[in-house]
C-alpha positions in Angstrom: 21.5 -11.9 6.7 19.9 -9.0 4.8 20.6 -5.3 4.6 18.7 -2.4 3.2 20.8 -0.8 1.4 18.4 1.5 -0.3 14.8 2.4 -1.8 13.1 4.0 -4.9 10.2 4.8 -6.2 10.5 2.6 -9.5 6.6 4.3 -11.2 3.9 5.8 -10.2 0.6 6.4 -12.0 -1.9 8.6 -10.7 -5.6 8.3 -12.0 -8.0 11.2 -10.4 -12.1 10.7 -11.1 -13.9 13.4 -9.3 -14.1 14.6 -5.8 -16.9 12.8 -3.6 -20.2 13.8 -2.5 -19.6 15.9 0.7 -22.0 14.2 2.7 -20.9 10.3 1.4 -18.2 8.5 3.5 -15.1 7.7 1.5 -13.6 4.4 1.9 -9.7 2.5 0.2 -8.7 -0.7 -1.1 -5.0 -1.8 -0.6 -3.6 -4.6 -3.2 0.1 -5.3 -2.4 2.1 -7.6 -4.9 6.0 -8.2 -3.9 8.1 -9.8 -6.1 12.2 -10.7 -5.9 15.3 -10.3 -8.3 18.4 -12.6 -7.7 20.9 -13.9 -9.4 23.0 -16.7 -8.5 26.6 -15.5 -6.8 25.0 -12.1 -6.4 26.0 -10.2 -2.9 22.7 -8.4 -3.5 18.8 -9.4 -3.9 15.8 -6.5 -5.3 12.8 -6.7 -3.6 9.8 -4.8 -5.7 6.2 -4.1 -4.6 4.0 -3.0 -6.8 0.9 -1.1 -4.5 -2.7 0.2 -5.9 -5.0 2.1 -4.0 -8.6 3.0 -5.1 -10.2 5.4 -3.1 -14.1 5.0 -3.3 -16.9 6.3 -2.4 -19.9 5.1 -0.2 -22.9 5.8 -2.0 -25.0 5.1 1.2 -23.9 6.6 4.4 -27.0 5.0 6.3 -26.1 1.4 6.0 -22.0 2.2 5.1 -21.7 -1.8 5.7 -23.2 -2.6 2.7 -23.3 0.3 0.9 -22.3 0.4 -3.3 -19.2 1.9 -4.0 -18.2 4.3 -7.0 -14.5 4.7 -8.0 -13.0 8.4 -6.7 -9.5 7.8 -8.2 -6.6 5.0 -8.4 -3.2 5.2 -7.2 -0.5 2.9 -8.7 3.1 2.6 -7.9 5.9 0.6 -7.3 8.9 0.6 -4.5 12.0 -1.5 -4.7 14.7 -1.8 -2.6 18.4 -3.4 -2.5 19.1 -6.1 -0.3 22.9 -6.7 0.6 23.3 -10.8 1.7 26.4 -11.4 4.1 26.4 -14.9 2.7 29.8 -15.2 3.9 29.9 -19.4 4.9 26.0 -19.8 4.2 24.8 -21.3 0.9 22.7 -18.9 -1.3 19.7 -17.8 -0.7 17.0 -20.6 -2.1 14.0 -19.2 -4.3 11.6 -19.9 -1.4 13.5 -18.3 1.3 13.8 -14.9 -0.9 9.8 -15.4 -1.9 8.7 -15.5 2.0 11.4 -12.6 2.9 9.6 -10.5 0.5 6.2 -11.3 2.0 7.3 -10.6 5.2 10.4 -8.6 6.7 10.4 -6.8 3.2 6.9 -6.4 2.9 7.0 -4.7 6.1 10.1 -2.8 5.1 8.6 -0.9 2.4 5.4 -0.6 4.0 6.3 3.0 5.8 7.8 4.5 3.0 4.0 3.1 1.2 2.1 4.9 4.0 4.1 8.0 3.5 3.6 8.1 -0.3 -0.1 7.3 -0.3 -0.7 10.2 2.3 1.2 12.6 0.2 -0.4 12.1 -2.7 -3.6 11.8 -1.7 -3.2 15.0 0.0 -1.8 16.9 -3.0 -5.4 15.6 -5.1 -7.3 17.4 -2.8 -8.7 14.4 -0.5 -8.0 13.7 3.1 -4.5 12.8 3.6 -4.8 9.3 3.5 -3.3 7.2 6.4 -3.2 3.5 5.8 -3.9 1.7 8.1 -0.4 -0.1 10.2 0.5 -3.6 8.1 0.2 -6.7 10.4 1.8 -10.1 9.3 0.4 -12.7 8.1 -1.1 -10.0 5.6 -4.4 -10.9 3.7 -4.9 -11.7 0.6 -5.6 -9.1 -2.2 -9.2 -10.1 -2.0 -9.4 -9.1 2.0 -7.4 -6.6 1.7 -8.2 -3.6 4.4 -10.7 -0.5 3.8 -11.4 2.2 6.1 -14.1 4.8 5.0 -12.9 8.9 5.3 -15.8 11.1 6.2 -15.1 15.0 4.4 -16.1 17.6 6.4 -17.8 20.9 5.2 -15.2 23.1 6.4 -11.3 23.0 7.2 -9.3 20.2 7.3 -10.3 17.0 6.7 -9.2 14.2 8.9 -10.1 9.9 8.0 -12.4 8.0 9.9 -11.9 4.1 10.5 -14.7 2.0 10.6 -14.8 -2.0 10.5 -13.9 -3.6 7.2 -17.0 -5.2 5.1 
């Protein structure tokens, strides 16, 4: 069995366009690629995801279902976290059994402290604090990945809006 044993932000690049149109819809795109570090005889495995989010903007709020998109800014990071095994009796962990851990129970691990960072720092660029939507297994692939458009409003605070992915 694995333990968490702790998490870090490992980079982080931060790539800001322009703000939107205030009366275009803003929409995301989530790409998610885990990878695993182990070593033979280790006590210990390191899951890293590397995440990138482009936030977009709907160039035509009258048909937003197949509307063209233009690029708002791009947020790139990378999470790891340590894994303690209690191997104890058990043979080590195989290659394949540490490749579907980290696309699933440690995919969905990381995933909060994701949300958390992606609605900080969208919030500090001056969008709408970005909520992702919640990760459900079996997850896409990068190609499906989810999108959910953000509506600005005029005045106050600005709050996200779903709507059905394309």
């Amino acid at each position: 069995m694995a333990e968490i044993a702790d998490v870090r932000l490992f980079k982080t690049s931060l790539d800001f366009g322009r703000f939107p149109d205030e009366s275009n819809a803003m929409t995301w795109q989530l790409e998610m690629t885990p990878s695993v570090s182990y070593e033979d005889g280790d006590d210990f495995f390191i899951l890293e995801i590397e995440y990138e989010v482009v936030i977009q903007e709907l160039l035509d709020t009258a048909n937003p279902d197949n509307s063209e998109t233009s690029d708002l800014a791009r947020l790139s990071f990378k999470l790891g976290s340590l894994y303690r095994v209690e191997a104890g009796d058990r043979v080590a962990p195989q290659p394949s059994e540490l490749e579907s851990y980290a696309r699933t129970t440690g995919t969905l691990s990381l995933y909060p402290y994701a949300r958390e960072f992606v609605q900080s720092m969208t919030a500090r660029m001056g969008f709408p604090p970005l909520t992702l939507a919640p990760f459900r297994l079996p997850y896409p692939d990068v190609s499906t990945a989810p999108a959910e458009p953000v509506r600005p409003k005029r005045s106050g605070s600005q709050t996200p809006r779903k709507r059905s992915s394309r």
